[in-house]
N, CA and C atoms as a LAMMPS dump frame, in Angstrom:
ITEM: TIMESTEP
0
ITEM: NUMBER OF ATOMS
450
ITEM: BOX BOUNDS ff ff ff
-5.0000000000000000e+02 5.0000000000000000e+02
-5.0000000000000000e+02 5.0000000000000000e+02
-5.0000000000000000e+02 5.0000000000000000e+02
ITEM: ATOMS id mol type element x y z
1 1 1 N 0.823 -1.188 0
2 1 2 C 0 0 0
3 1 3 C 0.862 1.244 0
4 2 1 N 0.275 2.034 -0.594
5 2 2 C 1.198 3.315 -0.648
6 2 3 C 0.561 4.496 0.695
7 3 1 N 1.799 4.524 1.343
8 3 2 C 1.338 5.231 2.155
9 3 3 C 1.799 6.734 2.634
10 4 1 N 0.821 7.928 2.369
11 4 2 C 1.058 9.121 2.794
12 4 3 C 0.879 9.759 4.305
13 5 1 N 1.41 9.239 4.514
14 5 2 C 1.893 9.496 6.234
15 5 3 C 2.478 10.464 6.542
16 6 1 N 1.932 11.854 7.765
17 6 2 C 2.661 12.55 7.949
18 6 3 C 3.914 12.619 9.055
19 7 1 N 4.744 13.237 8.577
20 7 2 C 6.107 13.243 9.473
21 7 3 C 5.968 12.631 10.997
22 8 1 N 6.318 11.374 11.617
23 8 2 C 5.938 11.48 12.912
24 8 3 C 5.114 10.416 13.215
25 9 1 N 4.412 10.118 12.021
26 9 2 C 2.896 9.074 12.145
27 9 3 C 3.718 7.48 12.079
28 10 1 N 3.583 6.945 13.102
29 10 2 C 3.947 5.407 13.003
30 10 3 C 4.095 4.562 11.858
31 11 1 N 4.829 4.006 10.805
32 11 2 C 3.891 3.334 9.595
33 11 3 C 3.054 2.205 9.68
34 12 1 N 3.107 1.614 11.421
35 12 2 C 1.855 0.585 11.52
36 12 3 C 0.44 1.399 11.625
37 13 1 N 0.578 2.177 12.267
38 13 2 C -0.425 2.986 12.412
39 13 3 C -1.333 3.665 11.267
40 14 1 N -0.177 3.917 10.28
41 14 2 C -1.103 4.463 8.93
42 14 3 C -1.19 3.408 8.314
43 15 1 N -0.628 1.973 8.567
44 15 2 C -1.051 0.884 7.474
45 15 3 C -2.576 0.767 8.188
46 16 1 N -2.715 0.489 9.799
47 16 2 C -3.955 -0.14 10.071
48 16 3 C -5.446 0.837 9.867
49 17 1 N -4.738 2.041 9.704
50 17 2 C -5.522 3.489 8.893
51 17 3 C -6.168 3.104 7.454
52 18 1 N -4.99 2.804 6.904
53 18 2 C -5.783 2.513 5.48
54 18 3 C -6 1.022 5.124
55 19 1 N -5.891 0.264 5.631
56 19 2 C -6.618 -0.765 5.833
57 19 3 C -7.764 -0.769 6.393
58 20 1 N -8.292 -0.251 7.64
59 20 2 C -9.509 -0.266 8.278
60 20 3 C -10.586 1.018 6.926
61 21 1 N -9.575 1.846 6.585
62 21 2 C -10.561 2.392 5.439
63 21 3 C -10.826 2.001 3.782
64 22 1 N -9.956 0.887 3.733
65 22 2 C -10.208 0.036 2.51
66 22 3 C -11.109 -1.243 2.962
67 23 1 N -11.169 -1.533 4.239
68 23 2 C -12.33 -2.462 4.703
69 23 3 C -13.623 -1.95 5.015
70 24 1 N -13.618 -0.592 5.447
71 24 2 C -14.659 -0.308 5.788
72 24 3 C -15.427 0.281 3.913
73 25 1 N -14.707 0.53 3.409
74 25 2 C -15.305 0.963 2.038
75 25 3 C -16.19 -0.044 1.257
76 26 1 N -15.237 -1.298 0.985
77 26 2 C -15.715 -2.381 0.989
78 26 3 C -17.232 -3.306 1.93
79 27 1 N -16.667 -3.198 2.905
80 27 2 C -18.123 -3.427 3.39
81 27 3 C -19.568 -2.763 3.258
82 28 1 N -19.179 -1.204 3.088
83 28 2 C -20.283 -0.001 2.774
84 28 3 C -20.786 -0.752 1.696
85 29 1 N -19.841 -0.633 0.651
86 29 2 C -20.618 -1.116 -1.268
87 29 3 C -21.464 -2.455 -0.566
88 30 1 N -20.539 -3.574 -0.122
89 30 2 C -21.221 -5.286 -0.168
90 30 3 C -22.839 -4.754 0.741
91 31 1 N -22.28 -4.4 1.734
92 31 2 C -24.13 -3.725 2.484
93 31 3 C -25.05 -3.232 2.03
94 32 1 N -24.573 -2.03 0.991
95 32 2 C -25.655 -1.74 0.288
96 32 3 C -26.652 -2.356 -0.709
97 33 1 N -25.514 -3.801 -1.647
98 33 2 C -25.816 -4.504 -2.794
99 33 3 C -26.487 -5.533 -1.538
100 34 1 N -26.322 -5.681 -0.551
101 34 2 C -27.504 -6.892 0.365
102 34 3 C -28.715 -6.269 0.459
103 35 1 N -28.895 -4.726 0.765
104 35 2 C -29.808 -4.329 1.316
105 35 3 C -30.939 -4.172 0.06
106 36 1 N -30.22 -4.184 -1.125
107 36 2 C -30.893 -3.866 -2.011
108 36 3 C -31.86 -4.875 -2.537
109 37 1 N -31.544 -5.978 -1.895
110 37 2 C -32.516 -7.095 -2.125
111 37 3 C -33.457 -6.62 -0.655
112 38 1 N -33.798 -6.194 0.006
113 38 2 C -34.468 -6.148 1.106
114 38 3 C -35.525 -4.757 0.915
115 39 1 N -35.037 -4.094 0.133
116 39 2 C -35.778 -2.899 0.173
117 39 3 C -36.436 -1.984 1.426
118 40 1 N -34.33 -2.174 1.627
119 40 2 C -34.651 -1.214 3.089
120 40 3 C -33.002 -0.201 2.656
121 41 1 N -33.267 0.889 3.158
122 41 2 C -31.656 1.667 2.982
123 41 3 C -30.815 1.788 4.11
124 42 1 N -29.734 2.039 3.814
125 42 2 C -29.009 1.7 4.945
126 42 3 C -29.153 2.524 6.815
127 43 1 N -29.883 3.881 6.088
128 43 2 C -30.085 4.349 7.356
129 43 3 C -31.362 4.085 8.537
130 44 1 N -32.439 3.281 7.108
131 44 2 C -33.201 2.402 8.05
132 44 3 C -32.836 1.452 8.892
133 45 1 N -32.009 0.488 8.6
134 45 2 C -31.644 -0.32 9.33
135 45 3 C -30.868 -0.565 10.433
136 46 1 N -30.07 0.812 10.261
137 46 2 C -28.911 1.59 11.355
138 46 3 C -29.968 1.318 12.49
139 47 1 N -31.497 2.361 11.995
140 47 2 C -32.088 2.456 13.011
141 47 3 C -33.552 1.124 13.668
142 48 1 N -33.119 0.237 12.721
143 48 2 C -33.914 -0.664 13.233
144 48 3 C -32.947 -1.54 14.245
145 49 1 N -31.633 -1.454 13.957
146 49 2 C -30.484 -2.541 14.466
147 49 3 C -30.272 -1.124 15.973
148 50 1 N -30.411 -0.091 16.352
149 50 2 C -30.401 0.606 17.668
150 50 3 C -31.366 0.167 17.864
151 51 1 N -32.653 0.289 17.844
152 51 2 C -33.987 -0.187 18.315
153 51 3 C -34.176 -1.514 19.051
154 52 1 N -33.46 -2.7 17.992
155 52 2 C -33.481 -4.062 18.136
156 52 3 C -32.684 -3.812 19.468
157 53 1 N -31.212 -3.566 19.354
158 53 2 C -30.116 -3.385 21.127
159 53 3 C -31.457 -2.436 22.114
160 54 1 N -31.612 -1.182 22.138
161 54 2 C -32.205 -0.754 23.183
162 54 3 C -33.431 -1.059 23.51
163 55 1 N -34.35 -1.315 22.247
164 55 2 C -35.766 -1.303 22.896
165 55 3 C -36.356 -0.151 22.758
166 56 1 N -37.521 0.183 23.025
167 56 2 C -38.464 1.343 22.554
168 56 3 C -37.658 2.338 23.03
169 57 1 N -37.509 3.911 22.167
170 57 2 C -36.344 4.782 22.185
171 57 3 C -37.514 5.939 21.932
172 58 1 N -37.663 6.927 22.367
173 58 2 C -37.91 8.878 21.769
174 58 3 C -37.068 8.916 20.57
175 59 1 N -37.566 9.486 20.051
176 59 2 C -37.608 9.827 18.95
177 59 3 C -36.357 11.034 19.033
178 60 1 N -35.697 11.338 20.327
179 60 2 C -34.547 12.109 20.257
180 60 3 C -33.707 11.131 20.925
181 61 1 N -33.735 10.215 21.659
182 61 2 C -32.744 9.051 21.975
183 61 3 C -32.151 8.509 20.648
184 62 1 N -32.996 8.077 19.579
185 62 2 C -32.95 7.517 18.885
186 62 3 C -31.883 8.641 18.087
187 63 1 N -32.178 9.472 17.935
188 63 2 C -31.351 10.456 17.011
189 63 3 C -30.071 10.58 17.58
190 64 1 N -30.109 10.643 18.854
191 64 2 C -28.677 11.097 19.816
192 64 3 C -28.014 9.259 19.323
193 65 1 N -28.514 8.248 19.1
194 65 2 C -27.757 6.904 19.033
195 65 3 C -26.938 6.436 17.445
196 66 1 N -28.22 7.534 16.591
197 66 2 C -27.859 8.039 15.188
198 66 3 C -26.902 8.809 14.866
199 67 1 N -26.545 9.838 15.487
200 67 2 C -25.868 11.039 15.349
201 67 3 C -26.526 11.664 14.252
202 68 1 N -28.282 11.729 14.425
203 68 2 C -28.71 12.551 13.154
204 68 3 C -29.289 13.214 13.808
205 69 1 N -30.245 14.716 12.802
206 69 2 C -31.103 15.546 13.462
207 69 3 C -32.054 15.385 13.296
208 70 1 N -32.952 15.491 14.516
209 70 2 C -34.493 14.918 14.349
210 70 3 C -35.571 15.297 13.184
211 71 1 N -34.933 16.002 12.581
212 71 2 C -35.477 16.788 11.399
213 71 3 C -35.435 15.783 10.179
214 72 1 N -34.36 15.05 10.373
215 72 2 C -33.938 14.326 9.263
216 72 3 C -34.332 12.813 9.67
217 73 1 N -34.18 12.56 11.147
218 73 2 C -34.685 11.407 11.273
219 73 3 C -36.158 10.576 11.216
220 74 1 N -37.316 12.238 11.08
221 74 2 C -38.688 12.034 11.022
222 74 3 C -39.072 11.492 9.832
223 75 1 N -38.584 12.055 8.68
224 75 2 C -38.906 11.21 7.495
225 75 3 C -38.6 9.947 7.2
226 76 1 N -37.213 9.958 7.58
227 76 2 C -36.829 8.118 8.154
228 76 3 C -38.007 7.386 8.963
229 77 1 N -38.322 7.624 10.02
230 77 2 C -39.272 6.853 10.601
231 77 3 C -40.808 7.15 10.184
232 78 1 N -41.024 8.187 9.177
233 78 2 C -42.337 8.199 8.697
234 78 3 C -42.552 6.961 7.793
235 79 1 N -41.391 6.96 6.872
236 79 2 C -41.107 5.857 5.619
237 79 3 C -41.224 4.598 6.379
238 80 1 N -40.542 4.081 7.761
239 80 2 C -40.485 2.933 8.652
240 80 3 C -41.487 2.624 9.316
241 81 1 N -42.629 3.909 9.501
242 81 2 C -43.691 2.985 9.558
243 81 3 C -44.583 2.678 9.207
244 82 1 N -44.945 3.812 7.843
245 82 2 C -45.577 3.031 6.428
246 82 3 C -45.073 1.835 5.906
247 83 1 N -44.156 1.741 6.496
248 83 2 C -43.354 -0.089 5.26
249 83 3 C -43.892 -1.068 6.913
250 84 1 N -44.178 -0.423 7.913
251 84 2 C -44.855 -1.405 9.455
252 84 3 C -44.016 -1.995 9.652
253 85 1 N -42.71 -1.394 9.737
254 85 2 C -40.846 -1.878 10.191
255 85 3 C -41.241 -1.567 11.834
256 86 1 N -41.287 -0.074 12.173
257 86 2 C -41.931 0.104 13.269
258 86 3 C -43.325 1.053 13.675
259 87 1 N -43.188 1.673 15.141
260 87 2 C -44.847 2.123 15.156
261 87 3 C -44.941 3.381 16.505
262 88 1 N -45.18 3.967 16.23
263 88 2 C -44.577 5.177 17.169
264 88 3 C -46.102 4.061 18.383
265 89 1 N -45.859 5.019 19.606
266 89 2 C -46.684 4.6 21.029
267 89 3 C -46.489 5.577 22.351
268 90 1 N -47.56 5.484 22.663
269 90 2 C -47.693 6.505 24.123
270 90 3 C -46.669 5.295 25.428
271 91 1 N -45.701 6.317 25.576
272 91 2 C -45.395 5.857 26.8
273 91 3 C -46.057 5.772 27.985
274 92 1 N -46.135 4.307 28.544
275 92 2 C -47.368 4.329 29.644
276 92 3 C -47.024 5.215 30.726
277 93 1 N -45.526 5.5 31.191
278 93 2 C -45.657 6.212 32.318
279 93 3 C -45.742 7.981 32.089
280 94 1 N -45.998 8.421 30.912
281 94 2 C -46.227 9.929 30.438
282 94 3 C -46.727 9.577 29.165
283 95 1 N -47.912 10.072 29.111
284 95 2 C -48.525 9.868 27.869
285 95 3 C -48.127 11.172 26.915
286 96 1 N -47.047 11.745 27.12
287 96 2 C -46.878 12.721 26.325
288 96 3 C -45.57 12.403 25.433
289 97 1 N -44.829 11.492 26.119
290 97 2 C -43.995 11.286 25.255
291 97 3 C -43.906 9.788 24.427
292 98 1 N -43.72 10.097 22.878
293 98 2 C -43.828 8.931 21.994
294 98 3 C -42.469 7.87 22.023
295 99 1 N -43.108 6.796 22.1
296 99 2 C -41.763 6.233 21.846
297 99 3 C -41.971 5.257 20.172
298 100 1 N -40.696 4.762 20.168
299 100 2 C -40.584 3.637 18.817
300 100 3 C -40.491 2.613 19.273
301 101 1 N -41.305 1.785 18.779
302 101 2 C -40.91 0.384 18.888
303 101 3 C -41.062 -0.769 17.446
304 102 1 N -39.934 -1.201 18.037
305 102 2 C -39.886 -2.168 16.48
306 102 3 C -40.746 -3.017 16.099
307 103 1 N -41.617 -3.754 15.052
308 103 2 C -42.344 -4.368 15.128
309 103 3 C -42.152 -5.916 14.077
310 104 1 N -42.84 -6.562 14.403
311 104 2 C -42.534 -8.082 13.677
312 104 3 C -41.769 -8.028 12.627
313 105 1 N -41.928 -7.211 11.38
314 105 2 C -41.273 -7.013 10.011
315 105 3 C -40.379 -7.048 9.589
316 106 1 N -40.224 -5.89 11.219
317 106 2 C -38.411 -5.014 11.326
318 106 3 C -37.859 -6.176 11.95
319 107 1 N -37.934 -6.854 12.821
320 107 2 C -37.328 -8.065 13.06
321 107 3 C -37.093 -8.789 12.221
322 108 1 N -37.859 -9.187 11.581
323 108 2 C -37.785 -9.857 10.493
324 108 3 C -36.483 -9.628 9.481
325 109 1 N -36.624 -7.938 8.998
326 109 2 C -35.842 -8.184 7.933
327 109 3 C -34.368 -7.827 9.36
328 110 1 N -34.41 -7.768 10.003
329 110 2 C -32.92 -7.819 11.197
330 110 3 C -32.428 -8.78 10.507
331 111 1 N -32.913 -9.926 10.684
332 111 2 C -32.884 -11.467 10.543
333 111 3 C -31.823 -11.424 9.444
334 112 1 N -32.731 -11.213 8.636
335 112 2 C -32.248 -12.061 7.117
336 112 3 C -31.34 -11.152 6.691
337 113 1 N -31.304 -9.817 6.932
338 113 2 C -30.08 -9.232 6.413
339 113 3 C -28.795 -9.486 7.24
340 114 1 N -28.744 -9.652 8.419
341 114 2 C -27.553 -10.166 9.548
342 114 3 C -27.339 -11.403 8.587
343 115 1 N -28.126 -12.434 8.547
344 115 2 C -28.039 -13.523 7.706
345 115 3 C -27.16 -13.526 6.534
346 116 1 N -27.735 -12.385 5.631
347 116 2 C -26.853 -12.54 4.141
348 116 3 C -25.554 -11.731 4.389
349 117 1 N -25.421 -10.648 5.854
350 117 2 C -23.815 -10.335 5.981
351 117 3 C -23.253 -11.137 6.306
352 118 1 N -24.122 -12.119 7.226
353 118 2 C -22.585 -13.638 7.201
354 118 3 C -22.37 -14.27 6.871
355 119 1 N -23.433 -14.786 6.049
356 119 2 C -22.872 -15.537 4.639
357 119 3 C -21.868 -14.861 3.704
358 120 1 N -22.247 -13.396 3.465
359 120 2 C -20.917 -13.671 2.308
360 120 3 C -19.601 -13.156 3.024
361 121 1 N -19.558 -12.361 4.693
362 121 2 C -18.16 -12.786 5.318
363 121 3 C -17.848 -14.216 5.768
364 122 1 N -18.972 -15.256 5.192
365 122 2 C -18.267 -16.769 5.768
366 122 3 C -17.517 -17.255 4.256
367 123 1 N -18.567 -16.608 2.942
368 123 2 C -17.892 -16.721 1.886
369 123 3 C -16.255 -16.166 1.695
370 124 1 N -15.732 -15.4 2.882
371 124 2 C -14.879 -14.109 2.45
372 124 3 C -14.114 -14.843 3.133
373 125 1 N -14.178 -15.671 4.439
374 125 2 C -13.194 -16.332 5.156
375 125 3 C -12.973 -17.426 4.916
376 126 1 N -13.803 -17.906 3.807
377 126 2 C -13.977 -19.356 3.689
378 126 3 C -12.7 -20.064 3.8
379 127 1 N -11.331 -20.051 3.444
380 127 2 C -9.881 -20.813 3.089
381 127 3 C -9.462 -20.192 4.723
382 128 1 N -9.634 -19.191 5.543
383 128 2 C -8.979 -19.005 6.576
384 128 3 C -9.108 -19.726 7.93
385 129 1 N -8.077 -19.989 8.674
386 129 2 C -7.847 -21.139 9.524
387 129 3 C -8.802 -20.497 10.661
388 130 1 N -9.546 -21.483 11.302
389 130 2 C -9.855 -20.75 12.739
390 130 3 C -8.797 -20.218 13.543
391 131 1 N -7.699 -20.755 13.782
392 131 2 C -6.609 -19.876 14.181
393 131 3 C -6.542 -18.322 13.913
394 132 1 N -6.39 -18.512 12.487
395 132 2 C -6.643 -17.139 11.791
396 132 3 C -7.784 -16.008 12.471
397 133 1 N -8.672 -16.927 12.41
398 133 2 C -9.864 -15.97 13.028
399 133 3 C -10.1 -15.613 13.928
400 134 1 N -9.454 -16.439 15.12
401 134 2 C -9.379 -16.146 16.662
402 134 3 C -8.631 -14.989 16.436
403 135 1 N -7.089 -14.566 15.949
404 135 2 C -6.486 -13.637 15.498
405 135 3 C -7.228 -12.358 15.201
406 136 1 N -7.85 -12.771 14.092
407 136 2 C -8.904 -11.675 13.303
408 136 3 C -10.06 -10.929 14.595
409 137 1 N -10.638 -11.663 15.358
410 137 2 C -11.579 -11.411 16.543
411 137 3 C -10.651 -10.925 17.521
412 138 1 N -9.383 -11.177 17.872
413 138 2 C -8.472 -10.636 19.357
414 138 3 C -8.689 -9.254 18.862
415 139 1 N -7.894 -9.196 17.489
416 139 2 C -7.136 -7.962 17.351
417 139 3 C -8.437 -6.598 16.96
418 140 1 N -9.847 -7.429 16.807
419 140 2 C -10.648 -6.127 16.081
420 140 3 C -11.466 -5.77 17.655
421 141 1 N -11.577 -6.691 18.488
422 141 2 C -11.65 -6.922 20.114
423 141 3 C -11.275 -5.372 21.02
424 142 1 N -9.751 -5.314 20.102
425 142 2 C -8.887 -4.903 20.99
426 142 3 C -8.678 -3.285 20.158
427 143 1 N -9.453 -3.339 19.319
428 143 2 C -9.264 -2.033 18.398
429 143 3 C -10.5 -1.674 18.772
430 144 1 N -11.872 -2.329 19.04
431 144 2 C -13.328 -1.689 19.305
432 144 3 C -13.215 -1.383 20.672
433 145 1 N -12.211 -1.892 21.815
434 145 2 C -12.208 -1.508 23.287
435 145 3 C -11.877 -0.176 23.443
436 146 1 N -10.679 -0.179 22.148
437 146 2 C -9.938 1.452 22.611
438 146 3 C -10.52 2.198 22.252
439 147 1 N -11.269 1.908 20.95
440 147 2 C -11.876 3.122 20.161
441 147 3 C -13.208 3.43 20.935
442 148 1 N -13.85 2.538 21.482
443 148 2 C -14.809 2.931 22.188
444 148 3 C -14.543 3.909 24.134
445 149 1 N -13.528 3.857 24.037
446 149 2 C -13.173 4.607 25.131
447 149 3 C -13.22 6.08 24.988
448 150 1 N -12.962 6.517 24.065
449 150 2 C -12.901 7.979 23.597
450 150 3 C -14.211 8.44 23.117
């Protein structure tokens, strides 16, 4: 790989730089060409896959888990629950505030799209040793601990 590294910058450090951004590019395109059989876009599912982890969310939780603005996230969930992915609801303990909750569909397509990402990363690892992969799991382990600290 050719690497433009500035003065100072480790060269493991800018290899695992542009590697994690030639993987992550790659995965963007393969996600989108899955989703496209599902006829869901990718920022629906962002927010059906927060929903699925937390559970019924406001409609500004949900945005703060997005990093979007609620402005932008309303048409998202208008579209999500005309397609009956999910379904806005009175919170029982304040009936003033709405929450989301996911509903059978959106589970549903959870399912099958988790499904066709691991099929074609089982297609992608297929020749690699479990050794290998224990490797592959320490080291991305140990890159999601740190990065999630900050």
């Amino acid at each position: 790989m050719l690497s433009t590294q500035p003065a100072g910058v480790d060269r493991q450090v800018a290899e695992i730089e542009e590697l994690l951004r030639a993987v992550g590019a790659i995965l963007k395109k393969r996600a989108r060409d899955i989703l496209s059989n599902f006829r869901i876009t990718p920022p629906q599912l962002d927010a059906l896959l927060v929903l699925n982890e937390h559970g019924e969310l406001t409609m500004g939780e949900l945005c703060q888990r997005l990093f979007l603005a609620c402005s932008t996230a309303t048409d998202l969930i208008d579209r999500m629950e005309r397609n009956q992915l999910i379904e806005r609801v009175r919170d029982t303990a304040d009936r003033r505030v709405i929450r989301l909750r996911l509903l059978e569909k959106g589970r549903r397509i959870i399912a099958e799209v988790l499904e066709a990402r691991r099929s074609y990363l089982s297609g992608v690892l297929g020749d690699v040793s479990p050794a290998q992969k224990e490797q592959i799991i320490q080291s991305l382990q140990i890159l999601s601990d740190r990065m999630g600290r900050g």
